[in-house]
C-alpha positions in Angstrom: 102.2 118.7 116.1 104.8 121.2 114.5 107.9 119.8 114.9 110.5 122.2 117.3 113.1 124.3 115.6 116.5 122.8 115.4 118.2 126.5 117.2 121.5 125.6 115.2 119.8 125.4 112.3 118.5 129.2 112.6 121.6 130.7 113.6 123.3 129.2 110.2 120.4 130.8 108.6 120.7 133.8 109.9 124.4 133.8 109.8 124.1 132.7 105.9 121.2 135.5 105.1 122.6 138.5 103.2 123.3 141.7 105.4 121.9 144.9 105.0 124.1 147.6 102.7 124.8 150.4 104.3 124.8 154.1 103.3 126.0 157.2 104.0 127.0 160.4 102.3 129.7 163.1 103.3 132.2 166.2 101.8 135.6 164.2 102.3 136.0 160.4 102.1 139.6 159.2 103.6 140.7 155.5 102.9 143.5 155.2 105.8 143.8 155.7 109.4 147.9 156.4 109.2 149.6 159.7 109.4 148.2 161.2 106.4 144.6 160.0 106.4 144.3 160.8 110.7 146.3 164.5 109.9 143.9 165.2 107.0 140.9 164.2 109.1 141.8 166.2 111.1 142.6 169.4 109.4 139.6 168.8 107.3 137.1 168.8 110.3 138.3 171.5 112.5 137.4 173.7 109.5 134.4 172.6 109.8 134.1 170.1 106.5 131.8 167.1 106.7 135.3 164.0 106.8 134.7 160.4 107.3 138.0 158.2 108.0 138.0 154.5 106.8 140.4 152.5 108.9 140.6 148.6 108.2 142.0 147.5 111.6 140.4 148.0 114.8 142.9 149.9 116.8 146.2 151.3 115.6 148.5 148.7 117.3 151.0 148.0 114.5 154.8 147.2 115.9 157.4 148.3 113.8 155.8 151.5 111.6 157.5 154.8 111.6 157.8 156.3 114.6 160.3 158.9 113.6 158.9 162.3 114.0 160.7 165.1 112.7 160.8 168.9 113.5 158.6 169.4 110.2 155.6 167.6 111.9 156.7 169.0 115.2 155.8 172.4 113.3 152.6 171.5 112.4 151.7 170.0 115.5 152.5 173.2 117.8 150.3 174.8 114.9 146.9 173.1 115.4 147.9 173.3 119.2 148.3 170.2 119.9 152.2 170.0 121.0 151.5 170.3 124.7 149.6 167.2 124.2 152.5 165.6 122.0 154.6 166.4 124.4 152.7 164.6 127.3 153.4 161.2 125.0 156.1 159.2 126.2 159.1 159.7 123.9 162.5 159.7 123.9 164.3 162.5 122.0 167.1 162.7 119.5 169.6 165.5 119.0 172.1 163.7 117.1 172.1 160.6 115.3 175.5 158.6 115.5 177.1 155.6 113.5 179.1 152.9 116.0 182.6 152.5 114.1 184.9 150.2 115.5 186.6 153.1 117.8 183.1 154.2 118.9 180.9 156.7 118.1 180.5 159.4 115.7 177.9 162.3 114.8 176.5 162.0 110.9 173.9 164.1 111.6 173.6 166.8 114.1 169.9 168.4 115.0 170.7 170.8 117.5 170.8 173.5 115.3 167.6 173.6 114.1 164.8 175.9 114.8 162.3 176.2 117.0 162.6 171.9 117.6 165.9 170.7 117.8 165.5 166.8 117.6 163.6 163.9 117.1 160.8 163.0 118.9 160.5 159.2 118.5 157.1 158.2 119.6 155.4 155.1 119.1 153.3 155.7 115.9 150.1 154.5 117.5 149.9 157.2 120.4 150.4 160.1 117.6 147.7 158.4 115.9 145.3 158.1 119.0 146.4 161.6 119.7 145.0 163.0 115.8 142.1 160.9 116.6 140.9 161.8 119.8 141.2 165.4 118.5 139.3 164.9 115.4 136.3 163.7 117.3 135.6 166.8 119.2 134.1 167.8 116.0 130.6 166.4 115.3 131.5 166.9 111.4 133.9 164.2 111.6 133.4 160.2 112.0 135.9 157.5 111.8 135.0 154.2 111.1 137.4 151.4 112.3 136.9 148.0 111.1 136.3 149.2 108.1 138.0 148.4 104.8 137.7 149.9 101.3 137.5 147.5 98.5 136.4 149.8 95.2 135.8 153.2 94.2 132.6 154.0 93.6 131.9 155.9 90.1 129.5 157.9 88.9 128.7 156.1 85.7 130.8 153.3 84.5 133.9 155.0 83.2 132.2 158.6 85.0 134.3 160.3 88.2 134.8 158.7 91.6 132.1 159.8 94.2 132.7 157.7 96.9 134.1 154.1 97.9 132.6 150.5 98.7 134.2 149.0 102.2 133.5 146.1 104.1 132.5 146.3 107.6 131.1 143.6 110.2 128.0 145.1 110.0 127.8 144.4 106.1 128.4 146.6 103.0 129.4 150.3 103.3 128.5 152.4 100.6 129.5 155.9 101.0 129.3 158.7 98.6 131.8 161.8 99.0 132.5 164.9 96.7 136.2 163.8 97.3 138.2 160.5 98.0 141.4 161.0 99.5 143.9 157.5 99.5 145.8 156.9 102.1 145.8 153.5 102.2 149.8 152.7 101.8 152.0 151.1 99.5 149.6 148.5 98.9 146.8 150.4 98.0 143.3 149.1 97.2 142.1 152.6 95.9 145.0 153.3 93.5 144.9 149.3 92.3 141.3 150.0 91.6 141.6 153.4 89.8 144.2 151.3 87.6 146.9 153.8 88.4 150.9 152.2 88.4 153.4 153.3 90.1 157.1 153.8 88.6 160.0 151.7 90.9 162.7 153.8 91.8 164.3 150.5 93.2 166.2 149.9 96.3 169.1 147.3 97.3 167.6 146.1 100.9 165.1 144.7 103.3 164.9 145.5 106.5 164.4 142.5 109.4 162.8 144.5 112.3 163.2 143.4 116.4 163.0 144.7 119.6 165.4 144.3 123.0 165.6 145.5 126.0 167.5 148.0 126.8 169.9 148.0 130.2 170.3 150.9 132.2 174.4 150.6 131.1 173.7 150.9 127.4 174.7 154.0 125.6 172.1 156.1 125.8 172.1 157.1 121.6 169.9 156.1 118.4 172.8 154.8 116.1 173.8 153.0 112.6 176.3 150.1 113.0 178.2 150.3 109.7 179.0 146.3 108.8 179.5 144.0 105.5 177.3 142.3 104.0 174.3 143.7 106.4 174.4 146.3 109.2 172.2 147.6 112.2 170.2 150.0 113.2 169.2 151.0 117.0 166.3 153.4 117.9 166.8 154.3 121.5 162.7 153.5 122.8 163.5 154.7 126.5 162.5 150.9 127.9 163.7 148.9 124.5 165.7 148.8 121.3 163.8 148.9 118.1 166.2 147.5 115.8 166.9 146.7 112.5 169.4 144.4 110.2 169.8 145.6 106.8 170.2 143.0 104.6 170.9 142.3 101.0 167.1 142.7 98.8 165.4 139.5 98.1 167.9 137.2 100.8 165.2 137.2 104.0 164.4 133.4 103.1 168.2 132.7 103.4 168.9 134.0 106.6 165.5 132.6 108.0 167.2 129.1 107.0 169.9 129.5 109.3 169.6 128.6 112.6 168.6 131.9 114.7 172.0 131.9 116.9 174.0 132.8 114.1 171.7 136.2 113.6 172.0 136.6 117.0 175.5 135.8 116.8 175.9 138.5 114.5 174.0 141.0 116.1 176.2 140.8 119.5 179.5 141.2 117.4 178.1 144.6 115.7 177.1 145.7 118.9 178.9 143.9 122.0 176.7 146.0 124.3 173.6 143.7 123.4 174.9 140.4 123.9 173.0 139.5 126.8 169.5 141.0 125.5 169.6 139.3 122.0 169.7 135.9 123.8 165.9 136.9 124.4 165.3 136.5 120.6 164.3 132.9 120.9 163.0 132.1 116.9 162.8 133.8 113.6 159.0 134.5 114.9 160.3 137.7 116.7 161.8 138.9 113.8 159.7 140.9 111.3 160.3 141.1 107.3 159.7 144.8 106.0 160.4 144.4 102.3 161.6 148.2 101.6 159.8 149.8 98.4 161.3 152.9 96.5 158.1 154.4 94.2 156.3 157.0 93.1 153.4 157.6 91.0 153.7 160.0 87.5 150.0 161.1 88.1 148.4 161.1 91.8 145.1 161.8 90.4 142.0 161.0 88.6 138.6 162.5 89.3 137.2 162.8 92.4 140.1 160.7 93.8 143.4 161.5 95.0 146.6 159.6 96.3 149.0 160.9 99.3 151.5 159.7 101.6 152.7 155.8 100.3 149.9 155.6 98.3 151.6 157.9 96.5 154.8 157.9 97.0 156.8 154.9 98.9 160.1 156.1 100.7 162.9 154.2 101.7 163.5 153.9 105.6 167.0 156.7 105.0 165.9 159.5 106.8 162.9 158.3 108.6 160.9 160.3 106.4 158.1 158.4 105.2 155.5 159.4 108.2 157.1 163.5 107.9 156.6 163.5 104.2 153.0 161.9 104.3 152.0 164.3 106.7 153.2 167.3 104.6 150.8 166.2 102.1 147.6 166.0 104.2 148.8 169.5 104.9 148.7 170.5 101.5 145.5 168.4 101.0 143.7 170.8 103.2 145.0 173.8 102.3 144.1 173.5 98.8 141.3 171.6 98.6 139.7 172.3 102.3 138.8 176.3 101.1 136.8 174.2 97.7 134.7 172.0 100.3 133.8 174.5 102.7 132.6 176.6 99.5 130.0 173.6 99.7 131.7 172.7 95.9 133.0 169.5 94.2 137.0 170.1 93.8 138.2 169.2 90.4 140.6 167.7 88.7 143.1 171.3 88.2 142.6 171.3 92.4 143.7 167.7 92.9 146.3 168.4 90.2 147.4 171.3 92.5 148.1 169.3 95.3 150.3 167.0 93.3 152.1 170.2 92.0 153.0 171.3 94.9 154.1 167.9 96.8 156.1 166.5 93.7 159.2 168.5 93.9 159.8 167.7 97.4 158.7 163.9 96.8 161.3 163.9 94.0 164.3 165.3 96.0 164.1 163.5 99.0 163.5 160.2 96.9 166.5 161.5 95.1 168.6 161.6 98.1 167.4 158.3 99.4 168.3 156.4 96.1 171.6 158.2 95.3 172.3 156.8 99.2 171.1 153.4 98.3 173.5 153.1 95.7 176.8 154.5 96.6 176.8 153.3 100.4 174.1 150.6 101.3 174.3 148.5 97.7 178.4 148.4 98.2 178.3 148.0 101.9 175.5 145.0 101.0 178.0 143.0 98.3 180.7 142.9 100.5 181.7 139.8 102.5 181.7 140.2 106.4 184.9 139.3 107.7 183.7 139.9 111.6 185.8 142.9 112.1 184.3 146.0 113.2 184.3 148.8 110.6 187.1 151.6 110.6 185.5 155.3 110.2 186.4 156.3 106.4 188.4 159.2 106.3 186.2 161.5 104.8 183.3 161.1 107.6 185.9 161.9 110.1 186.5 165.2 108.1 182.8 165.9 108.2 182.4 165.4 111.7 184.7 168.3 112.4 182.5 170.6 110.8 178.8 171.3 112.6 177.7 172.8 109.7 178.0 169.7 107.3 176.5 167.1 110.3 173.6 169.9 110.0 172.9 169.1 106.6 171.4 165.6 106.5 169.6 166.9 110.0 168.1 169.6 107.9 166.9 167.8 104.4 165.5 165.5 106.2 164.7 166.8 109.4 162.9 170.0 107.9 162.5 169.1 104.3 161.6 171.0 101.3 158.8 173.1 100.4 157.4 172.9 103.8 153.9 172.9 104.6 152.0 175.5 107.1 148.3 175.0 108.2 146.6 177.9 106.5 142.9 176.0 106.5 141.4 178.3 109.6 139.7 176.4 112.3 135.9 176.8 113.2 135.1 176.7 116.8 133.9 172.5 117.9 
């Protein structure tokens, strides 16, 4: 008699056969679900324009991205129509962002002034994203594939143009051809590894260690710096919950995770008395996150049939809460230069890619700029100097600004509104 099948034996079999690659062909191939690659999904398929959106994680539950949206994207959302919805979000909003000196608060940057949105709209990242999302899939042009994470470009030919991207999936290999890659797949991207492009380091003096407390109903009710030496906070106002940050000293995240967690939480009560109950919840160094802050920027964003956006592209320091605002800006541009090519039913080429650099350089470049000239004439001194426990007296010259509403309005405008702003001029078709 046959002998009976051993049924462990055939699920290893069939767990160790090969599985199927997959194909599938489309206009606009985007390699990211963030800000950039969900906006220019988006754009792209209310227009009408065949868009498939590669996201390696399976939902977009990250703690501790950028959350920080500024009247720029504000702008673009009440454009596609979609700032009723925004709204609707919970969110807490930001007129003014203050620095906690030692006699109390002070405005460094004042928003009010600012038209049609006066603030900040801090949201967690993941409901904007779900929001961008759940719009894009009222068109039946547009597909987003979660799970799903790009390994290699695709090229037609061995040293030929990129036409499309290789991506792993738990269903097996994903090959899918496009007429245009667009990378949005951050500061550690696989796409711009792969197309052997390097970015230039701008540099920057810190890290950031990222946490979250609860807030009381007595705390003050602002988002604020805490000016300190040798390291200094930062405290987003989340409604229900402080996300905060320590700045600390680049490369030194190993030496304070070898001190005992009571001194940081120690030293986090003295900068801001107000918390000393709630940072007794921090109970190891496992509720503190490690973002190791990146300053880059690529000379050339381009090479055919692929192009680079948001950190891809360009990494910006956390000054300014820029980096989601500015990566957005560029899926903007993205669709209103190369959208009008692919609903033409044509390839775009290398002088259209190039045109999207053109015209998001300048305003990469300035706001960079800003962010390392800050980096090293306040943060890198503020960094080197010993803490001696006191608080921090307001310098002279930022009470002299504070007088003023029209210089508190300046950093509130270059950052808040930017340069070179983008408008959505890609016209929607009907879903």
């Amino acid at each position: 008699m046959p002998s009976t099948p051993d049924p462990g034996a055939l699920l290893q079999r069939a767990a160790a056969a090969p599985k199927p690659t997959l194909m599938q062909s489309t206009q606009c191939c985007i390699v990211g679900g963030g800000p950039a690659g969900m906006m220019a999904g988006l754009l792209m398929a209310r227009a009408g324009i065949e868009t498939v959106v590669l996201e390696k994680h399976g939902d977009f539950l990250r703690d501790f991205r950028g959350d920080t949206v500024h009247p720029s994207t504000l702008e673009i959302l009440d454009e596609i129509g979609l700032k009723d919805k925004f709204d609707a979000l919970p969110q807490h909003r930001v007129s003014r962002l203050e620095a906690l000196f030692a006699d109390g608060p002070h405005t460094v940057g004042d928003f009010s002034g600012l038209s049609p949105f006066p603030y900040l709209a801090l949201v967690p990242q993941w409901d904007l994203l779900d929001l961008l999302a759940d719009e894009a899939r009222r068109h039946h042009c547009f597909s987003l594939h979660m799970n799903t994470e790009a390994t290699a470009l695709l090229r037609d030919g061995a040293q030929g143009p990129v036409c499309g991207v290789v991506a792993k999936t738990p269903q097996g290999e994903l090959r899918i051809t496009a007429d245009v890659v667009i990378g949005c797949d951050g500061r550690r991207s696989t796409l711009r590894e792969s197309a052997g492009l390097q970015p230039r380091n701008l540099g920057a003096p810190m890290d950031v260690l990222w946490f979250r407390l609860t807030r009381q109903p007595a705390d003050p009710e602002g988002t604020y710096g805490v000016p300190g030496r040798g390291s200094f906070l930062v405290l987003i106002n989340r409604n229900q919950y402080w996300q905060a940050a320590a700045v600390i000293p680049k490369g030194t995240a190993a030496q304070w995770q070898a001190q005992p967690i009571s001194r940081f939480k120690a030293l986090v009560a003295r900068r801001a008395p107000f918390l000393a109950d709630q940072v007794q919840t921090i109970a190891s160094w496992d509720d503190i996150k490690l973002l190791e802050v990146r300053v880059d920027r690529l000379d050339c964003w381009h090479c055919p049939g692929l192009l680079l956006i948001g950190d891809a592209a360009h990494a910006m320091s956390p000054i300014g809460g820029v980096g989601i605002n500015l990566a957005i800006q560029d899926a903007v541009a993205v669709a209103n230069i190369l959208g009008p090519v692919l609903k033409q039913g044509n390839t775009p080429g290398n002088d259209d890619l190039a045109a999207v650099q053109a015209r998001r350089m300048l305003p990469t470049r300035i706001i960079q700029r800003v962010q390392t000239l800050a980096q090293r004439q306040l943060i890198a001194p503020a960094l080197t100097r010993q803490d001696d426990g006191q608080p921090v007296k307001i310098p002279a010259l930022l009470r002299w600004v504070e007088r003023s509403r029209l210089l508190t309005s300046i950093p509130a405008r270059v950052f808040g509104l930017g340069f070179r702003r983008e408008h959505v001029h890609l016209p929607a078709r009907a879903p």
